[in-house]
Phi, psi and omega in degrees: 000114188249152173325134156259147196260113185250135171266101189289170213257155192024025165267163185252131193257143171003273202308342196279322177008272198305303170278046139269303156338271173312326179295328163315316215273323203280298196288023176256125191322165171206140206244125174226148182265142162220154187279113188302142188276159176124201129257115183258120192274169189295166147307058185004285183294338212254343167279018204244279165345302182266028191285357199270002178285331192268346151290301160348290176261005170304311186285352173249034204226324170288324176292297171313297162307334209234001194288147178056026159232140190301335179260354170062229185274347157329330198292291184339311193292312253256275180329300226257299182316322202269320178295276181351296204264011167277316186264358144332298184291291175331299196248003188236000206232271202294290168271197170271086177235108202268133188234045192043225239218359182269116193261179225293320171313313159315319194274295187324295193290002185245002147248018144269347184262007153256350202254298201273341175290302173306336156304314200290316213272310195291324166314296188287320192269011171270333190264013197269330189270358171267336163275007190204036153341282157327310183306300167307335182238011183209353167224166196249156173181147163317127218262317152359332205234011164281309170284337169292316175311329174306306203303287165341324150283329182258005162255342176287309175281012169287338199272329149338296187308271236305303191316292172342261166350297153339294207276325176281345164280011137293287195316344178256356168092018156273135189217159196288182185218202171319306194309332164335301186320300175316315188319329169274026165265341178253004155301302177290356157290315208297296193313283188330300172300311185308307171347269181312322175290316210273338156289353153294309192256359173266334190285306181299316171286010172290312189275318175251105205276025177306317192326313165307331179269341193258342176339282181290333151315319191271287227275336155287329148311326251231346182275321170271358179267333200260148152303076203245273186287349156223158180287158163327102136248028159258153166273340173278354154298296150357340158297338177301122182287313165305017167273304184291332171282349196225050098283296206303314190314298200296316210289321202290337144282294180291309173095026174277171192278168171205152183252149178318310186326288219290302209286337169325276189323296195309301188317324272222301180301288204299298184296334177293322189283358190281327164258000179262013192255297158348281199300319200262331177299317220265309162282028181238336191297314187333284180320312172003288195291316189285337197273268222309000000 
């Protein structure tokens, strides 16, 4: 008597198995991650959201410097005043330095007092994201928007400096003029640079902290390359992007002369370092938390 094999209606048989299997296995979606390629930019919206972290630590970067001193904020002035009457002495008494029809205290203090805002905001903001660690491994936020609160604070004793100025350039019978109106167009040039260098040098010193011992070395070079206590007079300066800025700055108060070049050049420069700066932060921030 030999067995018969009965196939019941919608049961699935040996053989239909595998190949159901594989068809299963073959249809089922499959997610693959890849890294974006490119240049990649910050989040517009997400930084517009989280904008009140950069009033937050502005205000608290100001508070701090100035904390446990007997002169406060008195200090802003004090600094920018006290370089004014060294190089007063240094460049207009010991040595020669013709500064046209501007007299030598004026041309000075108005280029130290764009000089300690770039000294202040690229210093504190290369070092912000290594002083503000916690911040980094434990609340979420655009990591971007920690060195703009430095810029951003170091633009507030710009605006102290910038009164200062005013009023001594009353004692000397300079009083502003039209060109005033321009002055926040070479200011937001001063920031896009200050911008690009300090998301550059805050992003590398997370990983590499030399950036920090070398700083103040770099940024004291960077002082003496500048037209801060004398003019421009080489065109090889005028590679220094900050030359053109701190000429649009004096010309936009003072009303010294300044060349198409030199602001040509800053500009050119300045966009450039503002997107390798951008660009390299934003694909390093990833890391932040794992570094920091």
């Amino acid at each position: 008597m030999s067995a018969s094999r009965v196939s019941l209606p919608g049961a699935m048989t040996d053989s239909a198995t595998p190949r159901a299997s594989a068809s299963r296995a073959t249809s089922s979606p499959r997610f693959v991650i890849r890294q974006r390629r490119g240049f990649i930019l910050p989040d517009l919206r997400e930084l517009w959201h989280y904008r009140e972290i950069v009033y937050f630590l502005s205000w608290r970067d100001v508070k701090v410097r100035y904390a446990q001193t007997m002169l406060g904020a008195a200090w802003t002035l004090l600094q920018p005043l006290a370089l004014m009457l060294l190089f007063t002495y240094a460049f207009s008494r010991v040595g020669s330095v013709k500064t046209g029809s501007v007299p030598y205290p004026l041309f000075a203090l108005a280029g130290v007092a764009f000089w300690t805002f770039f000294a202040r905001a690229v210093t504190g903001g290369s070092e912000s994201l290594v002083q503000n660690a916690a911040l980094l491994t434990k609340v979420y936020c655009p990591r971007i928007l920690i060195p703009i609160s430095t810029i951003m604070a170091a633009l507030a004793d710009l605006t102290l400096s910038l009164v200062l100025l005013i009023g001594v350039a009353a004692v000397y019978d300079y009083y502003p003029t039209w060109r005033l109106v321009l002055l926040p167009a070479a200011v937001l040039l001063g920031v896009l640079l200050i911008a690009g260098v300090t998301f550059l040098f805050s992003a590398i010193n997370v990983r590499f902290r030399d950036i920090g011992q070398a700083l103040p070395f770099l940024v004291l070079s960077w002082l003496f390359l500048s037209p801060v206590a004398y003019p421009v007079q080489n065109r090889v300066f005028e590679l220094n992007p900050l030359a053109g800025v701190i000429d649009a700055f004096r010309w936009c108060v003072l009303g010294t002369p300044v060349t198409a070049s030199s602001l040509l050049l800053a500009g050119s420069i300045t966009v450039g370092l503002l997107v390798v700066g951008t660009g390299y932060f934003v694909r390093a921030e990833r890391t932040f938390a794992d570094i920091a």
